[in-house]
N, C-alpha and C positions, 0 to 999 in steps of 0.2 A: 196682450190686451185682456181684460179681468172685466166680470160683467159681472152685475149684479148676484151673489150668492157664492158667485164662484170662487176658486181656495187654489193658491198657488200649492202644486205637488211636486215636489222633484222625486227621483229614481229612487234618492238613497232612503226615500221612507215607506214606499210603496211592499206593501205587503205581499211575499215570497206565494204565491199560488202553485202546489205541485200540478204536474201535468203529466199526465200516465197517456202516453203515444197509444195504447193497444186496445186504451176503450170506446173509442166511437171510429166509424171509417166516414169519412164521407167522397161521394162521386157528382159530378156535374152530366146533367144531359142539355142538347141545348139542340132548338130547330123553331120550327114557324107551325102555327096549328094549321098550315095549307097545306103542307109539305107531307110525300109520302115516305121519307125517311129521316132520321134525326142522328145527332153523334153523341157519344157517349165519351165521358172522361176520369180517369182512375180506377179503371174495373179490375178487381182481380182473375185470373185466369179462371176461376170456377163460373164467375157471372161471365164473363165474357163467353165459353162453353154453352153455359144454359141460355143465354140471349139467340144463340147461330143459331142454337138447335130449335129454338122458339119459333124465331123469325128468319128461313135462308137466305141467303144471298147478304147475310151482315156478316162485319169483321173486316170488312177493306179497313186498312188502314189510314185514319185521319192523322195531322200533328200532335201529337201527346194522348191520341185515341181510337174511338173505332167507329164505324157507321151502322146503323140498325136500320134493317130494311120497315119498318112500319113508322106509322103515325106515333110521334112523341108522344100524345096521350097513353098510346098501347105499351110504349117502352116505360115508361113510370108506373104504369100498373105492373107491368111482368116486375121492374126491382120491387115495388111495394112485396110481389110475391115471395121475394128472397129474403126478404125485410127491411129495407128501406123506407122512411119518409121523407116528403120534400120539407125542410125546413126556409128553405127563401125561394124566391125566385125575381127574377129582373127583366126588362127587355120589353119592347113591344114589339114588332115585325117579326122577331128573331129572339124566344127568348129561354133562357138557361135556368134551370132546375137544379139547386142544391138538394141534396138527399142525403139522408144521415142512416146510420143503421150503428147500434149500439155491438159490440162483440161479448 
């Protein structure tokens, strides 16, 4: 279906965009601002080290992450501190933190 301005694209003409895997990381946090602890997703073993030592009793292991013992606001400022920004975020009751940090 074609709307107004719009332009039929197929694959074979779309322009070749490289993509260098090693320059941006990004991690997901995600919890509720009521909530005294939050989960973390994608970290590397250095953040996830500097997070326990942060905040104890985090590092239990979630599916594909880990649990931080503080307030999600606390935990996005500790990454900001590693270098992180959140670049999106979603959700209302419950909601997840994209964060980028350039390498």
């Amino acid at each position: 279906m074609e709307t107004k301005g719009s332009k039929n694209v197929s694959a074979s003409n779309l322009t070749t965009i490289p993509i260098t895997e090693d320059s941006v990381v990004y991690v997901a946090i995600k919890g509720s601002l009521h909530a005294h602890d939050c989960s973390a997703f994608a970290l590397g073993q250095e953040e996830v080290k500097a997070l326990v030592k942060k905040f104890p009793g985090s590092g239990s292991d979630v599916v594909n992450g880990i649990t931080i013992k503080t307030n999600v606001l606390h935990a996005i400022n500790a990454m900001g501190q590693l270098g992180y920004k959140v670049v999106s975020s979603t959700g209302e009751a419950e909601i997840t933190w994209t964060l980028q940090r350039e390498l």
